[in-house]
N, C-alpha and C positions, 0 to 999 in steps of 0.2 A: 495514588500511585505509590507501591511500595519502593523506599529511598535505593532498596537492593535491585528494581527491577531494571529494565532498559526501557525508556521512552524512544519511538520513532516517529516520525513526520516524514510522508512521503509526498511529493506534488506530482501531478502529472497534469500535463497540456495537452488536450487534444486539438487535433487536425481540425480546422472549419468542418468539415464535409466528414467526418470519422466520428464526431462527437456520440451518437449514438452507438455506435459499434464498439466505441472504446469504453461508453458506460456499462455495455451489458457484457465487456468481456471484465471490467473490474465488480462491477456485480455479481458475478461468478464467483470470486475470489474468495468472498464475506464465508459461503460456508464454512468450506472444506478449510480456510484458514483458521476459522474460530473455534476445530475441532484439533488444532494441530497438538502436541503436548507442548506448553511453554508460554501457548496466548492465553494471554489475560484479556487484552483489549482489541480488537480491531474494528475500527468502525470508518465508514468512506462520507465522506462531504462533498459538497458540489458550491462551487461559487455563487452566492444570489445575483452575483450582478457582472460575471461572466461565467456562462454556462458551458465552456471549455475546460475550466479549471474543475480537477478533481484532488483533492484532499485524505492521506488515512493515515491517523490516529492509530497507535499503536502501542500496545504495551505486553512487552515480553519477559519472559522467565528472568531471561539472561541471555549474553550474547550468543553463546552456543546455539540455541530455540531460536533466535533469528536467522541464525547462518544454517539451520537444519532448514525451516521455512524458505530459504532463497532456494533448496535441492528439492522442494516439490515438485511432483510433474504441473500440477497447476501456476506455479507462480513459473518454472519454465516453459511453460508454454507462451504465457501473456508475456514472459520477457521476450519472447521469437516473436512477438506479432508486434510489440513496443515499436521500432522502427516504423512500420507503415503508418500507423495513428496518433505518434505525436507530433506538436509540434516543435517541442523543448526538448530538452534530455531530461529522462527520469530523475529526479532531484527528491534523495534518501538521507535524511538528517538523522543523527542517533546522539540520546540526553540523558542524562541524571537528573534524576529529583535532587534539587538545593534548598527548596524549605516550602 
């Protein structure tokens, strides 16, 4: 990771009964986001030993490429559908590389 970029860490928890619906609306995401101008990294994970937890791994330009990323029609859409299929609130951490 470059020290100038921004790291993100995003968690999301799905609904018992959404789990599949919520994976293939974050599966969606992966393209059109790792075409954005600014991403470096984005990749999605899934928990081995709870298969409601979804994980993504992010690495951006700079904060600007982030906040451009949150006004996609895609990432606004899955935020309009976010209410029905989690179970937590979207949990968005953002880091510096420190060594």
């Amino acid at each position: 990771m470059d020290p100038k970029s921004l790291g993100v860490v995003a968690r999301l928890k799905a609904r018992p009964d959404k789990v599949n619906e919520l994976r293939s609306l974050l599966f969606g995401l992966l393209a059109p986001t790792r075409r954005e101008p600014g991403c470096i990294r984005y990749e999605m994970l899934v928990n081995r030993k709870d298969p409601t937890e979804f994980t993504f791994i992010e690495e951006w330009q700079d904060e600007p490429a982030l906040e451009v990323h949150f006004g996609t029609d895609h990432i606004r859409y899955a935020l309009e559908r976010f209410p029905d299929l989690l179970a937590e609130e979207l949990d968005v951490r953002r880091y510096n590389l420190v060594g």
